[in-house]
Structures are given as structure tokens and as C-alpha cells.
N, C-alpha and C positions, 0 to 999 in steps of 0.2 A: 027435719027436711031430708030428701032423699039428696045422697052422698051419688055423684056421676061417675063414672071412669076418668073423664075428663080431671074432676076436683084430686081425685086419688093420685093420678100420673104429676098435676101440676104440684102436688105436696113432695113426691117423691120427688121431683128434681129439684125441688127446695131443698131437701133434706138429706138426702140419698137412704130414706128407710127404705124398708120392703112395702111391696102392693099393700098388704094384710094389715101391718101396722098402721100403715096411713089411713087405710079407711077404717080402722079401730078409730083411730085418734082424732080421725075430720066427726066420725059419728058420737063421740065423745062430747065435742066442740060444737056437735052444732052444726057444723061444717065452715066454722069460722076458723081461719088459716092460722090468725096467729097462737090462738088457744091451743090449735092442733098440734102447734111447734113447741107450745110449752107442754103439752099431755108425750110429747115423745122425750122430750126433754129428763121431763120426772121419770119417765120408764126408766133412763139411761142414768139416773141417778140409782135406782134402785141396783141395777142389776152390775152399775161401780161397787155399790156396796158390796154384793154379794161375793164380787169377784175378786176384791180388794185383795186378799192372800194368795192370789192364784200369781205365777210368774211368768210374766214377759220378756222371753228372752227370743220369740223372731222379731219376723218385721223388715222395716228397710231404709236404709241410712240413704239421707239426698245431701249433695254436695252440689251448689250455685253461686255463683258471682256479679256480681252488679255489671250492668253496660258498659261503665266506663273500666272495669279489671281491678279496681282499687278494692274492694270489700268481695269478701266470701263469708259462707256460713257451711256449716253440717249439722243438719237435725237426723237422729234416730228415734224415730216413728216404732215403737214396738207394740208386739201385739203377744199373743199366746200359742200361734198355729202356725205352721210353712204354709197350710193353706189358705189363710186370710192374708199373711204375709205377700204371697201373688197376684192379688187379688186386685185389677185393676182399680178399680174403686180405692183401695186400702193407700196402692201407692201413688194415684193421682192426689189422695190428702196428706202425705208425706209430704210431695212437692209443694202441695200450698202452703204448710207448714211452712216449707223450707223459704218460699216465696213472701211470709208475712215476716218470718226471722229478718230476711236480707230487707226487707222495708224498715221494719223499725231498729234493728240494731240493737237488741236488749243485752245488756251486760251481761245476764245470767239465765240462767233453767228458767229460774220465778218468776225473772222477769216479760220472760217469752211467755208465759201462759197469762199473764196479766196481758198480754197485748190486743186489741180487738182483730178476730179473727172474721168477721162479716159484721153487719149492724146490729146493736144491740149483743152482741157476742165474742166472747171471750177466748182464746185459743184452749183453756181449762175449760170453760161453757162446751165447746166444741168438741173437746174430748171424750166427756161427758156423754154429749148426746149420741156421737157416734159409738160408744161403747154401749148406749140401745138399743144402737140398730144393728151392730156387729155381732153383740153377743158373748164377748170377749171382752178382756179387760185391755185399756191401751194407755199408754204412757210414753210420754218425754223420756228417754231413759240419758240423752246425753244432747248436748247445744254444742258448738264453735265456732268461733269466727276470727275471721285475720282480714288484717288492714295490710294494703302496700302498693307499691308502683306498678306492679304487673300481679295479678291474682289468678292462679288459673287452680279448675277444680277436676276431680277425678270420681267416679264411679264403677267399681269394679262389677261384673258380670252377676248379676242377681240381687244388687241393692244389697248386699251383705258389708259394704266396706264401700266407706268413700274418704279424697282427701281434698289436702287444699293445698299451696304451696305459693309464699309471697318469692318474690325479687326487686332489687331497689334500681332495674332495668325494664325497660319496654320492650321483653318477649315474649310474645303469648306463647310461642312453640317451646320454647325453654322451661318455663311455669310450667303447661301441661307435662312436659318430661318429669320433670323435676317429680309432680304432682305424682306421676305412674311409678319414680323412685320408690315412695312414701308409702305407696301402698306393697309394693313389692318386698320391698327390706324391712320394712318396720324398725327405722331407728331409733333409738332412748332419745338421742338429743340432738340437737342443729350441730352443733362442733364438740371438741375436747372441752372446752371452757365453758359450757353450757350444763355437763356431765355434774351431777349433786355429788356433792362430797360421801351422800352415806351409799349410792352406787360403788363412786369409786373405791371407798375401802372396804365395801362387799369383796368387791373383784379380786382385789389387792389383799386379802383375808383368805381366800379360797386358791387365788395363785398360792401364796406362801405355804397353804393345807398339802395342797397338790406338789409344790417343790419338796416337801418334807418326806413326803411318803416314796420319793422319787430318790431320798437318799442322799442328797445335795449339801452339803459342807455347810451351816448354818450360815456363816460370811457370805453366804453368794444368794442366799436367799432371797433378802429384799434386791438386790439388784436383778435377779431373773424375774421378780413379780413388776418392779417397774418394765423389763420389755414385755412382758405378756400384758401388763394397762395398756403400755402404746398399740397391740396388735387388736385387742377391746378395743380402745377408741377409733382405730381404723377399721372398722369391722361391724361398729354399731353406732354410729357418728354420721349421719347424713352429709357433710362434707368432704368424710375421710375414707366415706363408702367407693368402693368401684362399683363406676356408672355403668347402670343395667345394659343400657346400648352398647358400651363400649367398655367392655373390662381393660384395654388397656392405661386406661385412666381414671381419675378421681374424680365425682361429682364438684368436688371442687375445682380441678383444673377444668371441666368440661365447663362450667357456669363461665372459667375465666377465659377462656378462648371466643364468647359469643359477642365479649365487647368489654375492654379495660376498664377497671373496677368493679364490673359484676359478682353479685353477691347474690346467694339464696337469703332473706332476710325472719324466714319465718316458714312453720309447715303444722298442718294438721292430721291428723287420722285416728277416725272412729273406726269401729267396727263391732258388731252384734256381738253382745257380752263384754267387750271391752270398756 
């Protein structure tokens, strides 16, 4: 049957392939639609395969939150090039991405690509296919999400780095600060007490290394590497950090000035390769 511009344009906004492909695959089919979406389908299987060694390290990390502030998520959406990575197309599917994570709430990477990503389709399905029409290999490379009373989410300038940031208070301006901390400082852990013990006696290893070579009386040793942990914990401790807006205080006391008993309760942050 002869294949219209018409049949061609309505496949590509099914599908977001290119012109050529679609009318490869409607004249494949027939020009029967759904045949046409499995003939692109199996392209995007073939050329996963091809691509499977090849490394995904651009792309663009989306950070979103539910209506009501209580749930967030961060997908990174990776691809092979900065310039598919820009590519409106590329990161309007990051967002859906990000958009089917915050619906279903999947526990894990796995369980995000087992999710249906449209009818009949899988967010793996999906990947899949758009890795036929991109041309490029694309992966999940990292998921997140956080629960809490106030959720607020952050993306830094080029989809390179996004966060997320709970409070057990109802501030959304506070959350978003918080969230902009997160991505700014990059801290190992929410507080001191949060900090893994094989952290700390890295720290506490490498102080003692550094005290020795400095000459220091052995007796004084562990006691100078305990205040060099306290100046780590305050320095890499998202609570014990000074707060980007106001160095004259602590993310901590800043969270505790916005209303008695506030607490940051949780924080995220991906970012490309990390």
C-alpha cells in the first residue's frame, strides 16, 4: 500500500523516530501502525546489542516531586554524546522517565525499568526502542528517591546534577535551599552520626599519617586527629556545613531558626559519573 507523509509524521509522534525510519518500518508493515512500532522496536534491539560495550557517561539527571511535597525522585538518563545529551527530545524522555519513577515509586534501578512506561510498554521496552532511533546506547545509570514532610528538588544548570532534600517541617523555600546546599557542597552524610565508621577511621588514619610527619610527640597524636574528625565532620556533614547563604551560620542552626524543632530529615544527589 502506498505509505503517505501523513502515516509517516503520525508514526513519528508515536515514536519520536526519524522521517526515514518510520517509513522504512510503516512500508515493512504494511503500513500497519502497530507492526511498524515492533519493526522499530527490533531495530533498537539490534543496535542495543551492537552498542552494549560502548560507555554512557553523558546525559541528564531530572530531579521531581509529587503535588502534595512528600515524595521525590532523581533518574539519570544517560546516553554516549553531550550532543544527544542536549537534545530536546533526549531530555523531554529523561523527564518522563522521571515522571513514571514519581508514579510508581519503584524501590530499585530493576524495578523502575519493569514499570510500564506507555501501553503495552516497559520503561526497558522503551529504552530499547529509543536506543533505535537515537542511535546511541541509553541506560538508567542511577534512581532515587525520598519521602518526607516537605520534599523539595533541585537541578543544576545543564541537567548535569540534580538533588532532593526532605524536612520534617512545611517549607518549601527551606527544602529548596537546603536542596541548592546539596548540590553545592556535596556532603558524605546528613550529620556526625550518620558518617560510616570505615570513613571515619580513613580520616582518623590519614590525620594520625599527617600528625606524624609533622613531628608531633606520639601522646598527642590521637588527640589532634580527634579535632581534625570534628573539623571533617563540620566541613563534610550537611548539618555541620556553613550555610551557602549565610556563612555566618550552620545549616543546622539555619533549618532551626525557620520554626522550633526543624530538621533536615534526608537529602539526595546524583550526578553524571557519580
Amino acid at each position: 500500500m502506498a505509505i503517505t507523509a501523513a502515516d509517516v509524521n503520525k508514526l513519528r509522534k508515536m515514536t519520536g523516530a526519524g522521517m526515514m525510519d518510520c517509513k522504512k518500518a510503516l512500508t515493512e508493515s504494511n503500513g500497519d501502525f502497530e507492526q511498524a512500532i515492533d519493526v522499530l522496536r527490533k531495530r533498537g534491539q539490534k543496535v542495543a546489542a551492537k552498542r552494549a560495550d560502548r560507555d554512557a557517561t553523558e546525559g541528564a539527571v531530572i530531579s521531581i516531586t509529587s503535588s502534595d511535597g512528600t515524595n521525590g525522585v532523581i533518574v539519570s538518563l544517560n546516553c554516549e554524546t553531550d550532543f544527544v545529551a542536549k537534545n530536546e527530545g533526549f531530555v523531554s524522555l529523561a523527564n518522563k522517565l522521571a515522571e513514571v519513577a514519581l508514579s510508581g515509586l519503584p524501590s530499585n534501578r530493576d524495578s523502575l525499568l519493569a514499570l510500564e512506561f506507555e501501553t503495552g510498554l516497559t520503561v526497558a521496552d522503551k529504552l530499547i526502542e529509543q536506543t533505535g532511533v537515537i542511535g546511541e546506547k541509553l541506560e538508567i545509570a542511577y534512581y532515587e528517591s525520598l519521602k518526607g514532610n516537605c520534599v523539595s528538588s533541585y537541578i543544576h544548570a545543564g541537567n548535569k546534577l540534580a538533588t532532593l532534600a526532605a524536612l520534617n517541617v512545611d517549607s518549601k523555600e527551606a527544602a529548596k535551599n537546603i536542596a541548592m546546599q546539596v548540590a553545592a557542597m556535596n556532603p558524605v552524610a546528613l550529620n556526625k552520626e550518620s558518617v560510616s565508621s570505615d570513613v571515619i577511621e580513613r580520616e582518623l588514619e590519614v590525620a594520625r599519617d599527617q600528625i606524624r610527619q609533622e613531628g608531633k610527640p606520639e601522646e598527642m597524636v590521637d588527640r589532634i586527629a580527634q579535632g581534625k574528625l570534628g573539623k571533617f565532620f563540620k566541613e563534610n556533614t550537611l548539618v555541620g556545613q556553613s550555610y551557602i547563604k549565610d556563612s555566618k551560620q550552620t545549616v543546622e542552626s539555619y533549618i532551626g531558626s525557620i520554626q522550633e524543632g526543624a530538621q533536615v530529615t534526608g537529602y539526595r544527589r546524583v550526578g553524571l559519573g557519580v
